[in-house]
C-alpha positions as a LaTeX table, in Angstrom:
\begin{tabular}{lrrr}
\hline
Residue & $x$ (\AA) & $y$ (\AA) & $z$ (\AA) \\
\hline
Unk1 & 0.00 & 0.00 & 0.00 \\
Unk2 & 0.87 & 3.49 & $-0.83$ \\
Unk3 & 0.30 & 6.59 & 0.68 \\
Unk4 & $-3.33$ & 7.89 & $-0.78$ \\
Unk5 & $-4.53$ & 4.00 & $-1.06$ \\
Unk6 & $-7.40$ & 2.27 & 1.08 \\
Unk7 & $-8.06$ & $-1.28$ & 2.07 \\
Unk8 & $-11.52$ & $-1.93$ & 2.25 \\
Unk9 & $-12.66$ & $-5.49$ & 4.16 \\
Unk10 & $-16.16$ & $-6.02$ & 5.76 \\
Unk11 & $-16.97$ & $-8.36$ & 8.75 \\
Unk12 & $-18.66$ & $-11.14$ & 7.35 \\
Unk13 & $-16.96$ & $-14.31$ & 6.59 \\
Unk14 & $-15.48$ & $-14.56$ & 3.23 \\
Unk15 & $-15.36$ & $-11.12$ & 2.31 \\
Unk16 & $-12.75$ & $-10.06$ & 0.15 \\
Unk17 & $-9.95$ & $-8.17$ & 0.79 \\
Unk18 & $-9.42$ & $-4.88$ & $-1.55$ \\
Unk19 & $-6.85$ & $-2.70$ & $-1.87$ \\
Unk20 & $-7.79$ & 1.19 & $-3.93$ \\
Unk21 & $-5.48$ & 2.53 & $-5.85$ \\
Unk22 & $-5.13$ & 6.20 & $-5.78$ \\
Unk23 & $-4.37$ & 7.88 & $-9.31$ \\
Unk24 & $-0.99$ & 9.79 & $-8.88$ \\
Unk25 & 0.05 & 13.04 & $-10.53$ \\
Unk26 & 3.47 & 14.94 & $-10.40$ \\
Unk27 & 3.18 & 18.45 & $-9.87$ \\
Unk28 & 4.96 & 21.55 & $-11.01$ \\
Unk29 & 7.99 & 20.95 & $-8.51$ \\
Unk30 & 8.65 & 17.25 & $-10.03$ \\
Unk31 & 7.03 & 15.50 & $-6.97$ \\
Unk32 & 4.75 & 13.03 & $-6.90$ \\
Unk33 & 1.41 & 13.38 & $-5.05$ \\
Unk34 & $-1.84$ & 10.95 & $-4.53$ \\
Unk35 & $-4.82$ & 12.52 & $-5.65$ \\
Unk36 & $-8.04$ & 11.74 & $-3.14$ \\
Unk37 & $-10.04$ & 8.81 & $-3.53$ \\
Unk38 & $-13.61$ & 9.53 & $-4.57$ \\
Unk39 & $-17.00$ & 8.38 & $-2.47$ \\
Unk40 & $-18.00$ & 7.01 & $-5.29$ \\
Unk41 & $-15.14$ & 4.62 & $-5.93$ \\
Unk42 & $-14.69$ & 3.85 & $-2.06$ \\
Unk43 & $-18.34$ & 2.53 & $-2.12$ \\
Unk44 & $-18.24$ & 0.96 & $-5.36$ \\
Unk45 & $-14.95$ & $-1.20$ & $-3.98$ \\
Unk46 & $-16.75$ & $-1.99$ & $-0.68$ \\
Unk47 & $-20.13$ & $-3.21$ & $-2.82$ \\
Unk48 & $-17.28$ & $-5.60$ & $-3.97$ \\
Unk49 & $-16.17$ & $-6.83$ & $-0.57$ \\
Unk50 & $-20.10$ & $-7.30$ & 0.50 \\
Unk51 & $-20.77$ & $-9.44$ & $-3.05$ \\
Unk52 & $-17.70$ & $-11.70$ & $-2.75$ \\
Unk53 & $-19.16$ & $-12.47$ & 1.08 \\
Unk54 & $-21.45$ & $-15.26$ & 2.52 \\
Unk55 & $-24.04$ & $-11.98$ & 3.77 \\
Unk56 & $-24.45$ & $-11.49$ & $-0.66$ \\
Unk57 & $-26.02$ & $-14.97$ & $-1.02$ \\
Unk58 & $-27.99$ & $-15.08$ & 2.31 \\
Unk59 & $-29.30$ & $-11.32$ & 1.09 \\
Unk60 & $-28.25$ & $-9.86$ & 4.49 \\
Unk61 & $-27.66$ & $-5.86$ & 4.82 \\
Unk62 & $-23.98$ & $-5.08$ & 6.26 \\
Unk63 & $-21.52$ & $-2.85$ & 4.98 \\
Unk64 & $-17.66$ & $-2.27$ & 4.40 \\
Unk65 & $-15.12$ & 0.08 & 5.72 \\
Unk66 & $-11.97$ & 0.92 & 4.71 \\
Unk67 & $-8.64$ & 1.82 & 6.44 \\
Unk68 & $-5.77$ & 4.53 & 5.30 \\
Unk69 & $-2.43$ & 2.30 & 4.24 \\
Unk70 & $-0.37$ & 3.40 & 7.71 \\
Unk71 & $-3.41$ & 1.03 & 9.81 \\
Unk72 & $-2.74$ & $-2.25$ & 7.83 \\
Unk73 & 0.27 & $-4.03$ & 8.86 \\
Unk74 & 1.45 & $-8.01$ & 8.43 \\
Unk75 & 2.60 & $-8.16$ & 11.38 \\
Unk76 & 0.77 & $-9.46$ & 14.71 \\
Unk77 & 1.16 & $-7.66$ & 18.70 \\
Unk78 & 3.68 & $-9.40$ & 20.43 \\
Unk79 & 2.34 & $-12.58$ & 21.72 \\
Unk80 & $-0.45$ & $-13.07$ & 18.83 \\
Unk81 & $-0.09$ & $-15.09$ & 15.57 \\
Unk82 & $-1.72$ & $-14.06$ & 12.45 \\
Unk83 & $-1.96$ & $-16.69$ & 9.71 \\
Unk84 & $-0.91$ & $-17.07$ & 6.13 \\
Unk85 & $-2.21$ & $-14.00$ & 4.07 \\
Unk86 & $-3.89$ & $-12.37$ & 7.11 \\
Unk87 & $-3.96$ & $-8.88$ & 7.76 \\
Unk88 & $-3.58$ & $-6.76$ & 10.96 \\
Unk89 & $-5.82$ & $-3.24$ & 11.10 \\
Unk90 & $-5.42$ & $-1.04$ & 13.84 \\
Unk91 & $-7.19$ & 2.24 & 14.72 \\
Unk92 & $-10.16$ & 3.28 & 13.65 \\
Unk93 & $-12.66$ & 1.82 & 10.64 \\
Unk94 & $-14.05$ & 3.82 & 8.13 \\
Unk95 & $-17.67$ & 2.63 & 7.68 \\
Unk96 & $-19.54$ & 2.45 & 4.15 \\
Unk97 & $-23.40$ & 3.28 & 3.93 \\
Unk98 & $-25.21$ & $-0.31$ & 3.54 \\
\hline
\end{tabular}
């Protein structure tokens, strides 16, 4: 994850994980800046999450949230084990409307 991106997860069991690219531009000093992702695309990625999830087939109404890049981390607390291809969020979760 860059600076600018999102991961977006939801609570439900087999939700996907996604990961938003934000479009990048270099501005007039030769340095390259994330532009901000747009509501639209935030909820459009988390709609993804839900659809990929047990709650899409059983028709239940949840929703997504997504996390700035510095909150997602590999790593586990000491004394805690994640496992293979798990993720570790901290702080706070940014909640999509259902």
């Amino acid at each position: 994850l860059r600076p600018g991106d999102a991961y977006l997860h939801a609570d439900v069991h087999g939700a996907a994980s996604c990961i938003l690219r934000a479009k990048r531009r270099r501005n007039s000093n030769g340095v390259t800046e994330a532009l901000p992702l747009s509501e639209q695309a935030l909820r459009e990625a988390g709609t993804f999450t839900i659809c990929k999830s047990s709650a899409w087939a059983s028709k239940m109404v949840t929703s997504a949230w997504w996390v700035e890049p510095h909150q997602v981390s590999k790593t586990a607390p000491t004394g805690e084990y994640l496992t293979v291809g798990s993720f570790m969020v901290r702080g706070k979760k940014n909640y999509l409307p259902p």
